[in-house]
C-alpha positions in Angstrom: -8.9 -8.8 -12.6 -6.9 -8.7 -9.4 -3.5 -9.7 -11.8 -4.3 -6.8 -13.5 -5.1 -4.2 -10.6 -2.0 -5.1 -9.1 0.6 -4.7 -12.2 -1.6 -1.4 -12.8 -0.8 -0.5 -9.1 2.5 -1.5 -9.0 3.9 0.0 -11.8 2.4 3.2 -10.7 0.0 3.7 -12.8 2.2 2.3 -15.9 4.6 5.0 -15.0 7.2 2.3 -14.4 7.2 0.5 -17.6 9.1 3.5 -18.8 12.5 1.9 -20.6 14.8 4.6 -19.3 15.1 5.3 -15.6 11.8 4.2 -14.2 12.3 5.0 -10.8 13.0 8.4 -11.8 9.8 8.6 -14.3 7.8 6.6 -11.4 8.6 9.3 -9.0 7.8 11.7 -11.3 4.6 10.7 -12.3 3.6 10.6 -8.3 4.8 14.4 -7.9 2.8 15.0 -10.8 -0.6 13.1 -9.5 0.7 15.0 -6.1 0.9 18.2 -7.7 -3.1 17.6 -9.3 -4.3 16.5 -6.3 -3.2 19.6 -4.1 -4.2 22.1 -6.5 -7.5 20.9 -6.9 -8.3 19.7 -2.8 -5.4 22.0 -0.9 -2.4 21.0 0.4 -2.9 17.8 3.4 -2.2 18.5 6.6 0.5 16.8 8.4 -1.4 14.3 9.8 -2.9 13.5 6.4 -0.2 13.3 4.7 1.3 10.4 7.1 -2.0 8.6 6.7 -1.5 9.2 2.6 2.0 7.6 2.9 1.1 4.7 5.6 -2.0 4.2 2.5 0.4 3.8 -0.1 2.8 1.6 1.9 0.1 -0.9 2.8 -1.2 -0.7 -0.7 2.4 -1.0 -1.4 3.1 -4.2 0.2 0.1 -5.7 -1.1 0.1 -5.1 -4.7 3.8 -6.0 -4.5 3.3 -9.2 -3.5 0.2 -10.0 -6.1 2.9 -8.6 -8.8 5.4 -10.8 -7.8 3.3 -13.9 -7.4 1.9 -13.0 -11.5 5.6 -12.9 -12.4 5.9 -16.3 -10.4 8.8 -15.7 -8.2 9.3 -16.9 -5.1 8.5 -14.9 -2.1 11.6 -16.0 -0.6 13.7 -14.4 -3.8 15.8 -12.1 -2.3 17.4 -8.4 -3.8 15.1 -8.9 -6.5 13.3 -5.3 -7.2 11.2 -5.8 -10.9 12.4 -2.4 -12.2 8.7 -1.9 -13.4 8.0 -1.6 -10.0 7.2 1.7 -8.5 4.8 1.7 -5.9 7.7 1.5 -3.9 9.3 5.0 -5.5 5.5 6.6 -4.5 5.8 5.4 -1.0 9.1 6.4 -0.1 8.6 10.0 -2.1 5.0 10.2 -0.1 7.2 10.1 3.2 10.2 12.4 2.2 7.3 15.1 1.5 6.2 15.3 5.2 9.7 16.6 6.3 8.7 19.8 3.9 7.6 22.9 5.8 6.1 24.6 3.1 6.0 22.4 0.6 7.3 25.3 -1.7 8.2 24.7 -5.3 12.4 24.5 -4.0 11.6 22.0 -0.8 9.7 19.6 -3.2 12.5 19.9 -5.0 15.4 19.2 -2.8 12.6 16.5 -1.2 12.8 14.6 -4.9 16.8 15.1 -5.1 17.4 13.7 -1.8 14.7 11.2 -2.2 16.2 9.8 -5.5 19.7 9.8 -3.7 19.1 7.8 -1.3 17.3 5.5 -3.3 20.0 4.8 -5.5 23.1 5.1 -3.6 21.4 3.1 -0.7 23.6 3.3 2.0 22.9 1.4 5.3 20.8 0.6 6.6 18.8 1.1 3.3 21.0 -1.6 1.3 20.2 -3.9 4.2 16.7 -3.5 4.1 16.4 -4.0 0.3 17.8 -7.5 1.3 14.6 -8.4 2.9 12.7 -11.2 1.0 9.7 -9.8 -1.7 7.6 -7.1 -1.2 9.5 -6.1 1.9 12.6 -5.7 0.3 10.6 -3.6 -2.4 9.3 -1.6 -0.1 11.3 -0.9 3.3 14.3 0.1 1.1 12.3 3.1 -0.2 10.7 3.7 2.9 13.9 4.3 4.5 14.7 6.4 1.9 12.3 8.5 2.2 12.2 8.5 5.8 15.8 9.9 5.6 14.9 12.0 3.3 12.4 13.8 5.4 14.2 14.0 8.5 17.4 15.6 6.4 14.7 18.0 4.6 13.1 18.8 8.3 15.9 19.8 9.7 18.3 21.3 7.5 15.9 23.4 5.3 15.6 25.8 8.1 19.2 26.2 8.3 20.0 26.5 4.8 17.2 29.6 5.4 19.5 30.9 8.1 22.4 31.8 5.8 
């Protein structure tokens, strides 16, 4: 039961077992959950929304490392990211979201674009962080991700309404 919670978790809801870009598709599929959830309850505040993305990165760390341990690899297994994996992507895109201001159609937009950026060009320290053994490595490199992600959207989206 837990096995099964935990690949069902981890892979975002199956999201992940997509064959072609399942980062992308993972990431997708938490906008669109996202996109549910805020239409039906209202849009979190700020303070919610770090409690909804501190959530999914404990959830995050957790299910990763009952995925991991079904797969049977080691805990110690470095730079090794199951593709499948996508708790991860909903973290890190859970985090860029709070640098919105409006969270208008374009900043979700250029949240996802910078989000997915980082995660796949991965430059420092986010390449050093995906280094990290397990579930950390999983994690911490989309978490920085996103946490760049944010910070660029936060402060530059005003500016880019300036011009």
């Amino acid at each position: 039961m837990i096995s099964t919670l935990s690949a069902i978790t981890a892979t975002g809801l199956g999201s992940g077992l997509c064959p072609k870009s399942p980062g992308t598709v993972g990431t997708l599929a938490f906008l669109l959950l996202w996109g549910v959830v805020t239409t039906l309850f209202g849009l979190p505040s700020t303070t919610d929304s770090i409690l909804i993305a501190l959530a999914l990165c404990i959830v995050g760390l957790i299910t990763c490392k009952l995925y991991l341990k079904k797969l049977q690899l080691e805990r110690s297994l470095v730079g090794h990211d199951p593709q499948e994996v996508v708790i991860d992507e909903w973290a890190g895109m859970s985090i860029a979201l709070i640098g919105a201001h409006s969270l208008h159609w374009f900043e979700v937009l250029a949240a996802f674009v910078l989000f997915r950026a980082f995660d796949i060009v991965k430059p420092p320290p986010i390449s050093l962080l995906e280094k990290l053994p397990g579930e950390w490595g999983i994690m911490l490199d989309d978490v920085a991700a996103g946490v760049i992600a944010a910070l660029l959207l936060y402060f530059l989206y005003p500016l880019l309404l300036l011009s």
